[in-house]
C-alpha positions as a Markdown table, in Angstrom:
| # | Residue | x | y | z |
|---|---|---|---|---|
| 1 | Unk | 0.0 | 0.0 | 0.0 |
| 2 | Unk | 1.9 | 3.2 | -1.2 |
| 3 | Unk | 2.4 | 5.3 | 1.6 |
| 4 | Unk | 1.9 | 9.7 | 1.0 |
| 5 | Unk | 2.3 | 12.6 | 3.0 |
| 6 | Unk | 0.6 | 15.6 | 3.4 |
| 7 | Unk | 2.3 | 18.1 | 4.4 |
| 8 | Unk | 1.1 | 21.5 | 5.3 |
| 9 | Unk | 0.9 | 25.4 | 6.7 |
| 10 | Unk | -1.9 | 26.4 | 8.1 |
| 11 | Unk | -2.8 | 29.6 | 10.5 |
| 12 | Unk | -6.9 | 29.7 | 9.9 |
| 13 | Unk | -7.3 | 26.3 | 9.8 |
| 14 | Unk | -8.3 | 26.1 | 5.7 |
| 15 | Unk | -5.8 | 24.6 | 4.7 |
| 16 | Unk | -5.5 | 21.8 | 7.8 |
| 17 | Unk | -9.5 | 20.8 | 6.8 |
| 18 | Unk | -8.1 | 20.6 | 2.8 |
| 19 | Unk | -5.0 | 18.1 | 3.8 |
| 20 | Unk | -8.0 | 16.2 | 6.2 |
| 21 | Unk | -9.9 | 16.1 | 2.7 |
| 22 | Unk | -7.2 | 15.0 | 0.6 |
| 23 | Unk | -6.4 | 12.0 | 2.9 |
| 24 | Unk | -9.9 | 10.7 | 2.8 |
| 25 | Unk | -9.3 | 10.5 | -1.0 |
| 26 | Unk | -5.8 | 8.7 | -0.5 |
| 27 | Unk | -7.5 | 6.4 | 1.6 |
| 28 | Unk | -10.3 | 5.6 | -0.8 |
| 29 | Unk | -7.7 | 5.5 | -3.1 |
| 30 | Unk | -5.8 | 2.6 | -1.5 |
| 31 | Unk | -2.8 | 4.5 | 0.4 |
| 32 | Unk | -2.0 | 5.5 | 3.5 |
| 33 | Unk | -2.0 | 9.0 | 4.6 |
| 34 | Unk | -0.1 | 10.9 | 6.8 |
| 35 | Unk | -1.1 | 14.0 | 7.1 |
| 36 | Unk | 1.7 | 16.6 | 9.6 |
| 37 | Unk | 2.1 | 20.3 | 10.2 |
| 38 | Unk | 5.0 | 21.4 | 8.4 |
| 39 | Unk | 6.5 | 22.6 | 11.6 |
| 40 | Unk | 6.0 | 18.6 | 13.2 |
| 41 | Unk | 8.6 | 16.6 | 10.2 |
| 42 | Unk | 11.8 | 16.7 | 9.1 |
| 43 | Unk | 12.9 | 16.9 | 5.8 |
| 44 | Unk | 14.7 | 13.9 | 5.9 |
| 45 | Unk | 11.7 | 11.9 | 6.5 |
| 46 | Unk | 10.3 | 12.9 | 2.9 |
| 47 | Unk | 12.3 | 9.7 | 1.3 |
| 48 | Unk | 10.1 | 7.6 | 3.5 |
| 49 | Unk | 7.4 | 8.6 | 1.3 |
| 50 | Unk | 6.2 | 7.4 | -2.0 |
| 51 | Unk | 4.5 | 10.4 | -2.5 |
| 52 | Unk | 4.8 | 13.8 | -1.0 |
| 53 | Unk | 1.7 | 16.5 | -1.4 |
| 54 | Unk | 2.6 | 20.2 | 0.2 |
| 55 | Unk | -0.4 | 22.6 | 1.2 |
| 56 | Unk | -0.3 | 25.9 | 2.1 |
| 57 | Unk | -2.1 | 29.4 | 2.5 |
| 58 | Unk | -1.4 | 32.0 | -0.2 |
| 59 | Unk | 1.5 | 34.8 | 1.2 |
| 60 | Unk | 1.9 | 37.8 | -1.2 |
| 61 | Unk | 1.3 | 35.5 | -4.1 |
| 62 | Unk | 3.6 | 32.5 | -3.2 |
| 63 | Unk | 3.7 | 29.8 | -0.4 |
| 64 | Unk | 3.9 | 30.6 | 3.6 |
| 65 | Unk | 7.2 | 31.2 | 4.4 |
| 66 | Unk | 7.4 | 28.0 | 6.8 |
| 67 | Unk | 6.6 | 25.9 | 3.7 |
| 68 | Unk | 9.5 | 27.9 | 1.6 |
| 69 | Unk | 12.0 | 27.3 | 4.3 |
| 70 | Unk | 11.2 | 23.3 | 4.6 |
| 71 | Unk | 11.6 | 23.5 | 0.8 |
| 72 | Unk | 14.7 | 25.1 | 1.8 |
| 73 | Unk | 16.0 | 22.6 | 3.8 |
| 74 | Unk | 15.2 | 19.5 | 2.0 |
| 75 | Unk | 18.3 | 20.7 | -0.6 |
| 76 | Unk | 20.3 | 18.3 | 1.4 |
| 77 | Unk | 17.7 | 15.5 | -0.1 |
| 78 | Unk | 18.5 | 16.3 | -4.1 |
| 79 | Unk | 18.7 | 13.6 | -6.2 |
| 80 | Unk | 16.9 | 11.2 | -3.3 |
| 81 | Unk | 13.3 | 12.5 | -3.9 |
| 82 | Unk | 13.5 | 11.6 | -7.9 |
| 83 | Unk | 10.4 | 9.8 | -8.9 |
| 84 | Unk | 8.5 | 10.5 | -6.1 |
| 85 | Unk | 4.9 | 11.7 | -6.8 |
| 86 | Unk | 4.4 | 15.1 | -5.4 |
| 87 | Unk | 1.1 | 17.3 | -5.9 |
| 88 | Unk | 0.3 | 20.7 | -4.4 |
| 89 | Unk | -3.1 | 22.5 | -3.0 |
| 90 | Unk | -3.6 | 26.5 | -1.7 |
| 91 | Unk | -6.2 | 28.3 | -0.1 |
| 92 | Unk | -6.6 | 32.2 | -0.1 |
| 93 | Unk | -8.4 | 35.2 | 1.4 |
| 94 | Unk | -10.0 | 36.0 | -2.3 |
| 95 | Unk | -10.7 | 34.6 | -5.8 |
| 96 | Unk | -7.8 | 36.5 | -7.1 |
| 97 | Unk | -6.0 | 35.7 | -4.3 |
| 98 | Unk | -2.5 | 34.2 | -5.9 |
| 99 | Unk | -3.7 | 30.3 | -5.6 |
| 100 | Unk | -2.5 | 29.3 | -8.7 |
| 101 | Unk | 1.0 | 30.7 | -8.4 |
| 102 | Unk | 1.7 | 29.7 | -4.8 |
| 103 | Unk | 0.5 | 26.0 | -5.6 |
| 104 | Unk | 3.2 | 26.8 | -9.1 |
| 105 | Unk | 6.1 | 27.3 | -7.2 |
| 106 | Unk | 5.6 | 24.7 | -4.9 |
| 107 | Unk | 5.4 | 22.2 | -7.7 |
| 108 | Unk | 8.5 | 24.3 | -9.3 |
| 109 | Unk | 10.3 | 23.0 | -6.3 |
| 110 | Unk | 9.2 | 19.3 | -6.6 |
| 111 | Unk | 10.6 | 19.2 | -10.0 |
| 112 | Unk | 13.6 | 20.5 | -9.4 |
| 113 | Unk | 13.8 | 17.7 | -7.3 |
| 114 | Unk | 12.5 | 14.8 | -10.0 |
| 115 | Unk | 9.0 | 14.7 | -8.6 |
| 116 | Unk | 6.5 | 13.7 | -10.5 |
| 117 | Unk | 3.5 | 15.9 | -10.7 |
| 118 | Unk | 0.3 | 14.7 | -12.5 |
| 119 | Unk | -2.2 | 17.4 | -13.8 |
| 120 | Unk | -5.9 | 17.1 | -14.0 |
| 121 | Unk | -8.0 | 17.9 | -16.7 |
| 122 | Unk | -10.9 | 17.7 | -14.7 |
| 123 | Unk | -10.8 | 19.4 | -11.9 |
| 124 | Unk | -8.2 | 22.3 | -10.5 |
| 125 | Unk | -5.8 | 21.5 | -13.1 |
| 126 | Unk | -2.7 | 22.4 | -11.0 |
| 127 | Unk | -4.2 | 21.1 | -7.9 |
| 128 | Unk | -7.1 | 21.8 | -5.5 |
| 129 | Unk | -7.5 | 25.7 | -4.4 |
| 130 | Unk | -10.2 | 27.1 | -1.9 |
| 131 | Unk | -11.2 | 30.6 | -0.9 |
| 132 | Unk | -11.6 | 30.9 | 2.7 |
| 133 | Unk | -12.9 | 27.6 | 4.0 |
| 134 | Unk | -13.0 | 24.8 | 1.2 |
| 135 | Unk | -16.9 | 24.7 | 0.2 |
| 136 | Unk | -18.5 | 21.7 | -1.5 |
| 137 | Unk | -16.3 | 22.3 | -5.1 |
| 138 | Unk | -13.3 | 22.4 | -3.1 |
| 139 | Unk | -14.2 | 19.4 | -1.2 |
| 140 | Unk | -14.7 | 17.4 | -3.9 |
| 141 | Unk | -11.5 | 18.9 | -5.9 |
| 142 | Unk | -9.3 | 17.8 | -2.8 |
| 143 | Unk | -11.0 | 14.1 | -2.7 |
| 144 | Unk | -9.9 | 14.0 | -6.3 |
| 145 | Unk | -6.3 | 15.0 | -5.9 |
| 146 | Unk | -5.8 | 12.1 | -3.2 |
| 147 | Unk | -7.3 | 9.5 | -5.2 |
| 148 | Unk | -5.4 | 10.9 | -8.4 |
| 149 | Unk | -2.3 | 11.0 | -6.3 |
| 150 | Unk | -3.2 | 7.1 | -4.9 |
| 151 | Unk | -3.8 | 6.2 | -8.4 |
| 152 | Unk | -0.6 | 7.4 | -9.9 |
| 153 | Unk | 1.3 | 5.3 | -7.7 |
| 154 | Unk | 0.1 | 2.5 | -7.4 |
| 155 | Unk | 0.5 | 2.6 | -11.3 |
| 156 | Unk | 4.0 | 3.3 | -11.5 |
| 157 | Unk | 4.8 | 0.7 | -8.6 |
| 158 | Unk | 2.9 | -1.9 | -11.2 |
| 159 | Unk | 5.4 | -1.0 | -13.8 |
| 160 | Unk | 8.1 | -1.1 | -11.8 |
């Protein structure tokens, strides 16, 4: 059973009840979840992972600072995250609130590290976004993105 973290920033709380969301998909995907504050892991636990989805609140049109610096840190993991799945989800205070780019750079760090990221041409193509508190689209978008995430996995591990 693959086994994926969620990591995340959250000061509200909206972005703690989207990595909740995202690990009832996981689980109804067939994975395990573990879902941590990015202030309660190490970066040197990410290789323990299969998979590896970051959350955070949108900051001046980028991710939280403590998510930045844990991207940071984990320089002393490069080349030992490579073919990992990684995925990304935001929330914001408005619609034009920088979602897209802050969920952008986090997967801009995930391939710099040989993550792979899997788009959806369904739903929130980049990954899931909510304004304020995730209402019912949210919801559903963050369900998706575990399952996606479970899915993706489980078929690369079959190829492997």
């Amino acid at each position: 059973m693959p086994k994926i973290l969620i990591v995340y920033y959250s000061r509200t709380g909206n972005t703690e009840k989207m990595a909740h969301l995202i690990a009832e998909g996981l689980k109804s995907g067939c994975a395990e979840a573990d879902v941590r504050k990015v202030e309660d892991i190490s970066v040197e636990e990410l290789v323990n992972y299969d998979g590896i989805i970051v959350g955070s609140p949108v900051y001046y049109g980028s991710m939280a600072s403590p998510i930045k610096k844990f991207f940071d840190d984990s320089i002393v993991l490069h080349g030992k995250l490579d073919g990992k799945v990684g995925a990304a989800f935001s929330s914001s205070a408005n619609i034009a609130g920088g979602n897209e780019t802050a969920i952008m750079d986090i997967i801009k760090a995930m391939l710099i590290h040989g993550m792979i990221v899997w788009g959806d041409p369904k739903g929130d193509h980049y990954g899931p976004v909510a304004i304020d508190a995730p209402d019912e689209r949210a919801q559903k978008q963050c369900r998706r993105l575990g399952q996606r995430v479970a899915e993706l996995i489980i078929m690369l591990q079959g190829k492997a």
